[in-house]
C-alpha positions as CSV (number, residue, x, y, z in Angstrom):
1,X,88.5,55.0,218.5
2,X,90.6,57.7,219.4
3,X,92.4,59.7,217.0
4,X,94.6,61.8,219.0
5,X,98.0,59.9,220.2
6,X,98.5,60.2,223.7
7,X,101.5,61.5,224.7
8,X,103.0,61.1,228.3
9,X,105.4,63.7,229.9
10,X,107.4,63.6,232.6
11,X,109.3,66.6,233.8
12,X,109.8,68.2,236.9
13,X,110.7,71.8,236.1
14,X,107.1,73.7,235.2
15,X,108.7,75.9,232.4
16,X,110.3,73.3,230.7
17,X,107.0,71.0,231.5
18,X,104.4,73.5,230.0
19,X,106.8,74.0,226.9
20,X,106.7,70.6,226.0
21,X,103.0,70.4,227.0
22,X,102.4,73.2,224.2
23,X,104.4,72.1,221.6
24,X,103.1,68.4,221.4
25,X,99.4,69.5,221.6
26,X,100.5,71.6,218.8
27,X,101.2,68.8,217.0
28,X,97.9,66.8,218.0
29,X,99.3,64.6,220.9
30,X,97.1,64.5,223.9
31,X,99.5,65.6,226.6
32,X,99.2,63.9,230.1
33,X,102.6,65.8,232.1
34,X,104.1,64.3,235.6
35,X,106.4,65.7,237.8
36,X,108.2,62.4,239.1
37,X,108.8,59.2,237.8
38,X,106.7,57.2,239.6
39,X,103.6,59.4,238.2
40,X,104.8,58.7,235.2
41,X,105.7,55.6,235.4
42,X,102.1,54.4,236.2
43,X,100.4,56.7,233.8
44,X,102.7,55.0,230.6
45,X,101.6,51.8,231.5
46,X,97.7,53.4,232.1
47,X,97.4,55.0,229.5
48,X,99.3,53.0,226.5
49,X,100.7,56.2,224.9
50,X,102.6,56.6,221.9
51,X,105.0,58.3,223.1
52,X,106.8,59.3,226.7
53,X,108.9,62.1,227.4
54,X,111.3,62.2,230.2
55,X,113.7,64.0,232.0
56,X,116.7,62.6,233.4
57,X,117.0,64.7,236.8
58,X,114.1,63.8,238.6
59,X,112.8,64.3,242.4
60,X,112.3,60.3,243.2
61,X,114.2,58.4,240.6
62,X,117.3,59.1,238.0
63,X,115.4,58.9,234.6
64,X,118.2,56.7,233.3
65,X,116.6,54.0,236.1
66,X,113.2,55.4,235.2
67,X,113.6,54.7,231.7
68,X,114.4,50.8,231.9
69,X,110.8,50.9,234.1
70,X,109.0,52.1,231.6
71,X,110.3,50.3,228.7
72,X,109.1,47.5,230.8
73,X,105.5,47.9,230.9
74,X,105.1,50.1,228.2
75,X,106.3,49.7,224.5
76,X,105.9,53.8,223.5
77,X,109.3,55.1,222.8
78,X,111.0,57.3,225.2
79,X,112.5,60.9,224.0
80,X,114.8,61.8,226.9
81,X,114.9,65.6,227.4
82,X,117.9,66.3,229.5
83,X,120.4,68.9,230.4
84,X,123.1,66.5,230.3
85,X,124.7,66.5,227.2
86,X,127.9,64.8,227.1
87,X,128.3,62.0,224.6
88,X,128.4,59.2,227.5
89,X,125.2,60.4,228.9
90,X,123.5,60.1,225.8
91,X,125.1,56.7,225.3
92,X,123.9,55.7,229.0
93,X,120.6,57.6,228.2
94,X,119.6,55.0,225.1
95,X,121.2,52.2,226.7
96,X,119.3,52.6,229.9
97,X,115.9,52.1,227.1
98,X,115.5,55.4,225.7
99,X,114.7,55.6,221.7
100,X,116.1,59.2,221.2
101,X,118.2,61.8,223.4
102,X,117.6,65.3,223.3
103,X,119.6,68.2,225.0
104,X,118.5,71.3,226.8
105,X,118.1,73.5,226.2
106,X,116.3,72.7,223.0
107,X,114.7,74.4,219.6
108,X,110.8,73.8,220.0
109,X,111.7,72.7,215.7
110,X,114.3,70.3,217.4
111,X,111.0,68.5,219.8
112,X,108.7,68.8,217.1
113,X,111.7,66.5,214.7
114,X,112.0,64.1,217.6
115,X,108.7,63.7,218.4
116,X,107.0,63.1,214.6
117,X,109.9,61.0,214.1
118,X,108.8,58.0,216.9
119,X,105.5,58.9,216.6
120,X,104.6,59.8,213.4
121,X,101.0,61.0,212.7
122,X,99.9,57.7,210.6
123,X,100.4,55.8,213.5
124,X,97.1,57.4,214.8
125,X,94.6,54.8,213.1
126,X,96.9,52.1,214.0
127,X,95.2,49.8,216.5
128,X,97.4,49.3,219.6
129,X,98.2,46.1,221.1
């Protein structure tokens, strides 16, 4: 099996994309990064990760809409990385499906936090069903 937990981004800005991308391999995820939601959409339910990422302004899709997709086919928990940051959006951000809300911009500490926290690192032996 595996040992590395696979990690699924989705984020349209590259800067923001690769930052991500270099933090979680940092902390052992296997990084798969999308620009729309429909990429990502198909990869999470593909690849079973263990955890998605996702921005709420996307090209093709609002990532709150995105978000209820995913949860749908794919039981990883979603970290949504957003620059909206009002206390509604949050609250439409986890009601929508996601597990966690995280503003931009964010302290690469801050992604790390969020990340080990709905994925920890003994869920890598776990078998997945």
């Amino acid at each position: 099996m595996d040992s590395r937990r696979i990690c699924v981004v989705i984020e349209d800005d590259n800067d923001i994309r690769d930052l991500i991308d270099l933090i979680l391999s940092a902390e052992g995820f296997e990084v798969h990064s999308f620009e729309t939601a429909t990429e990502g959409l198909m990869a999470a339910e593909r690849l079973n990760p263990a955890l998605i990422t996702l921005d709420v302004g996307l090209p093709d899709m609002d990532g709150r809409e995105a978000a209820g997709l995913i949860a749908a086919v794919c039981p990883a928990p979603i970290l949504m990385i957003t620059a909206f940051a009002e206390h509604d959006d949050e609250l439409h951000g986890i009601a929508s499906g996601a597990s966690a809300y995280l503003t931009k911009p964010f302290r690469p500490r801050e992604l790390r936090e969020a990340a080990l926290a709905l994925a920890p690192r003994e869920l890598l032996a776990a078998p997945r069903s």
